[in-house]
C-alpha positions as CSV (number, residue, x, y, z in Angstrom):
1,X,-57.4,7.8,-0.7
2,X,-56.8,4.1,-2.2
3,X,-53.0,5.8,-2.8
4,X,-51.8,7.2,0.4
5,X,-52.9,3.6,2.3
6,X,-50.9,1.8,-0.4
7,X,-48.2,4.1,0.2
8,X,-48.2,3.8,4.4
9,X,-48.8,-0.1,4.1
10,X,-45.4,-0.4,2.1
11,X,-43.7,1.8,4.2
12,X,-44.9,-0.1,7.3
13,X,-43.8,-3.2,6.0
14,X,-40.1,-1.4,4.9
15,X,-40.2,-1.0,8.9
16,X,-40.8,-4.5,9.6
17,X,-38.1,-6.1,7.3
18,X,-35.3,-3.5,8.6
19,X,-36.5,-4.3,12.3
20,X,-36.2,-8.0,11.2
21,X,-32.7,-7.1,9.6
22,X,-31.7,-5.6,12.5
23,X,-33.2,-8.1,15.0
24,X,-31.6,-11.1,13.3
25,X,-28.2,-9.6,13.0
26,X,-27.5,-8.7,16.5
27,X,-29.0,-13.0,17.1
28,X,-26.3,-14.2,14.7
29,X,-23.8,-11.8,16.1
30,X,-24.6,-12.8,19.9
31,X,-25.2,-16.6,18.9
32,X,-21.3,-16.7,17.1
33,X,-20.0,-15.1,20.7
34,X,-17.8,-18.5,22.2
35,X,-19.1,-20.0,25.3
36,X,-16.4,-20.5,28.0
37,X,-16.2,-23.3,29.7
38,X,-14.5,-24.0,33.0
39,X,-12.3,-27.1,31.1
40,X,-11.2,-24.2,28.8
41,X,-9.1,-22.3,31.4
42,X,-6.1,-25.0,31.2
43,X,-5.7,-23.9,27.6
44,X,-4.6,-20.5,28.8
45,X,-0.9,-22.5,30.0
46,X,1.7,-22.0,27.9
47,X,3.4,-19.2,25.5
48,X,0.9,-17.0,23.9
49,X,2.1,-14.0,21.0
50,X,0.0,-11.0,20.3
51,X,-1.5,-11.2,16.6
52,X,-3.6,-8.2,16.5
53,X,-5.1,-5.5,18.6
54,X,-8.2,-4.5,17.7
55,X,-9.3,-0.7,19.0
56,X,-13.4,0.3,19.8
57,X,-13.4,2.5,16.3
58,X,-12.7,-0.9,14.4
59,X,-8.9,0.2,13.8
60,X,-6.4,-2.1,14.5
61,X,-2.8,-3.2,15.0
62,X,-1.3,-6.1,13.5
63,X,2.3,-8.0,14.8
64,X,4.3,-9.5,12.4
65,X,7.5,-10.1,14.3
66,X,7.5,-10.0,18.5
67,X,10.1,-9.6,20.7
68,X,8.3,-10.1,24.2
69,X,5.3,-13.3,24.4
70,X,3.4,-13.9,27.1
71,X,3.5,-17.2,29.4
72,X,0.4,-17.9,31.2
73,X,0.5,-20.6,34.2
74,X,-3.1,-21.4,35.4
75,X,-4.3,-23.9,38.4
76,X,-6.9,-24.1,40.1
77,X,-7.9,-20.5,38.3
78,X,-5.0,-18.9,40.0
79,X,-1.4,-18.0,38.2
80,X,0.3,-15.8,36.9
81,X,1.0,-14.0,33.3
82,X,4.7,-13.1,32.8
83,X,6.1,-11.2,29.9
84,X,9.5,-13.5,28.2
85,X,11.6,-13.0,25.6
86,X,12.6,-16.3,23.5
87,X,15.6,-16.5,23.0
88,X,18.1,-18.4,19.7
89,X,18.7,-21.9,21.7
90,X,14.9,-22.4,22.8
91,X,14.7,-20.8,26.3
92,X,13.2,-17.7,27.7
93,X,14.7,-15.2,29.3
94,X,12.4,-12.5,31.5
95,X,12.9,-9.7,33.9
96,X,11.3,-11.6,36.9
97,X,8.2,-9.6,37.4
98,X,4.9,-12.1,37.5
99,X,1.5,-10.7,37.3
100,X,-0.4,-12.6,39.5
101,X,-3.7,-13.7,38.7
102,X,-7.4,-15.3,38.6
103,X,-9.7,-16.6,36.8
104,X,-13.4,-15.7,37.7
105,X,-16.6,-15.9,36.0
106,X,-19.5,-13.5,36.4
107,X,-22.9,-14.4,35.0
108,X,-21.4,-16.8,32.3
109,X,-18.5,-14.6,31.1
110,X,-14.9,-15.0,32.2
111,X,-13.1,-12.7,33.6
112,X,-9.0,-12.3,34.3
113,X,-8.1,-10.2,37.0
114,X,-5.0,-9.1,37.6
115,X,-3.2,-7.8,40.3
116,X,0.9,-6.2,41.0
117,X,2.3,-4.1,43.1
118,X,1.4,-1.4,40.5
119,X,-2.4,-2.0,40.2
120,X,-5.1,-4.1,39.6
121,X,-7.4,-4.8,36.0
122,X,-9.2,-7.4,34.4
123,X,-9.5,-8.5,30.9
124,X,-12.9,-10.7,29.8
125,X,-12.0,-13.7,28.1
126,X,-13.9,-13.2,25.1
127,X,-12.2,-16.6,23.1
128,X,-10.1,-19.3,23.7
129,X,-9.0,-22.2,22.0
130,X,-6.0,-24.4,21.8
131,X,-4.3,-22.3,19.4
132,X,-6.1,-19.0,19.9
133,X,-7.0,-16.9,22.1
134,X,-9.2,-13.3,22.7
135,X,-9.2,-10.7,25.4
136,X,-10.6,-7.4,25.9
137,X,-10.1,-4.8,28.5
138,X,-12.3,-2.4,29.6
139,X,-11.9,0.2,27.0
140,X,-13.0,-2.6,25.0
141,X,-9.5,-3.1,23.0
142,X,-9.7,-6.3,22.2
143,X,-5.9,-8.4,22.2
144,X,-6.0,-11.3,19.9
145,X,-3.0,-14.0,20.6
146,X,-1.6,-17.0,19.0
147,X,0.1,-19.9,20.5
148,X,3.5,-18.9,20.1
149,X,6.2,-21.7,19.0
150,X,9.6,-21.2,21.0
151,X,12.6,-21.9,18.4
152,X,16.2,-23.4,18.5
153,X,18.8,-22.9,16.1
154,X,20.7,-25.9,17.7
């Protein structure tokens, strides 16, 4: 008898350390999650280049070399996004078509929508800093960008 209690008090306290395991994990995970602030948004402005695409299964893309970047222009949490190809003497060209959009927040996380003739989505801005920045749709793909550097070869 003295056995089989030892036995159900160790595997009792095997539950409690994997519960803590578990418990303290998905803290540190949601702890590590960046807070957006509203003084953050003006860091979207500029040229952004797509580093890696990250898919739901934990597969992912990476982009060494980029022909397109993206150039964000953000006031007042309105803009646009608009897709630009750098070119050799330090200017952009584009095929004219803006993707207007806005900034909006929604119990503490930020949200992009987007809107074009085509349709309308929105992207949560998961991370951003001056010379990163993390979005993910709502198939949770998650788009991570680097501040791009335009180039001259004047």
């Amino acid at each position: 008898m003295i056995l089989k209690k030892s036995t159900h008090n160790q595997l009792f306290m095997k539950k409690i350390k994997v519960f803590s395991f578990v418990f303290l994990s998905i803290l540190v995970l949601y702890s590590c999650k960046q807070k957006i602030n509203p003084s953050d948004i003006s860091k979207l402005n500029g040229y952004w280049e797509i580093q890696k695409v990250i898919l739901p299964d934990g597969s992912y893309k990476e982009y060494k070399i980029n022909e397109t970047i993206d150039y964000f222009l953000v006031k007042n949490n309105n803009g646009f996004r608009q897709k630009v190809m750098p070119q050799l003497n330090g200017t952009c060209t584009t095929n004219g078509i803006k993707e207007n959009l806005s900034i909006q927040a929604e119990k503490g996380v930020y949200y992009m929508l987007y809107t074009t003739s085509y349709g309308k989505w929105k992207e949560e801005l998961v991370k951003i800093e001056d010379s990163v920045l993390v979005v993910k749709n709502k198939d949770d793909i998650e788009y991570q960008y680097k501040k791009a550097k335009l180039f001259s070869l004047k």
